[in-house]
VEXGUDREN-570949 format. One record per residue (C-alpha): x, y negated, z negated. Coordinates in pm, whole numbers, plus 32768, in hexadecimal, padded with zeros to 4 digits. Layout:
BEGIN
XYZ;...
//
This chain:
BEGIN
4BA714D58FC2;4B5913F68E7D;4C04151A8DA4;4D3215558E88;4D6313C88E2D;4D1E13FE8CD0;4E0A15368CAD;4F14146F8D7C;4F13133F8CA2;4EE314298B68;505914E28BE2;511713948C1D;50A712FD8AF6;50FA140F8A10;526314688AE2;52AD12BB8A86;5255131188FD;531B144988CB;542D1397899B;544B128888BC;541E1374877E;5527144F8809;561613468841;55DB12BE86D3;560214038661;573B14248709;57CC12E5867D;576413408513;580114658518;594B13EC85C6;594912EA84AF;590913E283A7;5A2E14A883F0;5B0D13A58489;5AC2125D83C5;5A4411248453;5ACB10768586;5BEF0FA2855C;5C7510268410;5DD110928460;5EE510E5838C;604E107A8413;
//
């Protein structure tokens, strides 16, 4: 039972950190090719 808690907490807390990472990494890249938020051209 004390590893099926362990293993359990183990998952969530690794699916939060490669959430966040992904969502960085997502951003960075959108910036990379698309320039930073807000900089228009009109």
């Amino acid at each position: 039972m004390d590893e099926d808690i362990r293993r359990r907490l183990l998952k969530g807390l690794l699916g939060v950190v490669f959430g966040i990472a992904s969502t960085w990494l997502a951003t960075y890249i959108t910036d990379r090719i698309l320039g930073p938020e807000g900089e228009t051209d009109s």
